[in-house]
C-alpha angles and dihedrals in degrees: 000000000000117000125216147189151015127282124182119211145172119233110223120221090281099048094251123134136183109247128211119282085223099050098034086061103045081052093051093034096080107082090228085055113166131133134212129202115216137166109264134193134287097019098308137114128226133217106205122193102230086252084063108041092044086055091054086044092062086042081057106041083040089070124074122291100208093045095111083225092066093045096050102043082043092063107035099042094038092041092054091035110113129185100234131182135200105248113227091286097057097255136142128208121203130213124264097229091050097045088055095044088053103047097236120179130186090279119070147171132205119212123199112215116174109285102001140039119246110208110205137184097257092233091048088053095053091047094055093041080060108049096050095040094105097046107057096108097053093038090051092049085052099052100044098048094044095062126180080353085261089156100040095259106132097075101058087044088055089042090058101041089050089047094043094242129135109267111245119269108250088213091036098110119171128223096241087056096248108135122245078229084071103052122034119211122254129251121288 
């Protein structure tokens, strides 16, 4: 199941929100059907199918449990996570807690992205739409060449982006044999 889109929505005054008739199906369809509500990055929050959630939770429980990341990232995304369900008119209700920790307003968006939905504060949304707007294309070469990160590729490509800087080229070598992954380049 892939999931797609973007969907805006108003919360009413007790967070819930109708969700679409689409969506709502490819994520009931599966017969171990069962959805969980996280924290998510940059500001967002994630609506797993179990299948999902239970794969991230093997990533997770695959990493080391004395590295002080996966603890904390244990901790903070597991003790915040939430089953959720849609009620009989399709609608979904979030928490409290994890309204408040993502900013949400009246106005959202949800964002299919591959095998979750992200559920965003509709101005947030726009905001980040719009700062990357210019750089698809070479966020989308970067991606997609990096892979699973199995060269280390993905943190200078976060650096830049976070910097505004062009990401570094993966086939970009330099002469002196310092690698265009060591030095971003700068803005245009």
């Amino acid at each position: 199941m892939v999931l797609t889109g973007t969907y805006p929505r108003s919360l009413d005054d007790k967070l819930r929100f109708a969700f679409p008739r689409g969506l709502r199906q490819q994520l009931t369809d599966d017969a171990s059907s069962g959805l969980f509500l996280a924290p998510g990055m940059d500001g967002s929050l994630v609506l797993y199918p179990r299948q999902a959630f239970e794969q991230l939770a093997r990533r997770v429980a695959a990493a080391s449990p004395t590295g002080k990341a996966v603890r904390a990232f244990s901790r903070l995304f597991y003790g915040q996570a939430q089953a959720c369900e849609f009620d009989r008119q399709g609608r979904l209700r979030l928490p409290t807690e994890l309204a408040t920790w993502a900013g949400l307003s009246k106005e959202i968006v949800l964002v299919g992205v591959r095998d979750s939905i992200e559920i965003w504060d509709a101005a947030r949304w726009a905001r980040f739409r719009e700062s990357l707007a210019d750089s698809f294309d070479r966020i989308a070469e970067q991606a997609l060449t990096a892979g699973d990160d199995d060269f280390g590729f993905a943190a200078p490509i976060e650096r830049s982006i976070e910097a505004g800087t062009d990401p570094p080229s993966v086939v970009d070598r330099r002469d002196d044999s310092e690698s265009a992954l060591d030095s971003p380049r700068q803005p245009r």
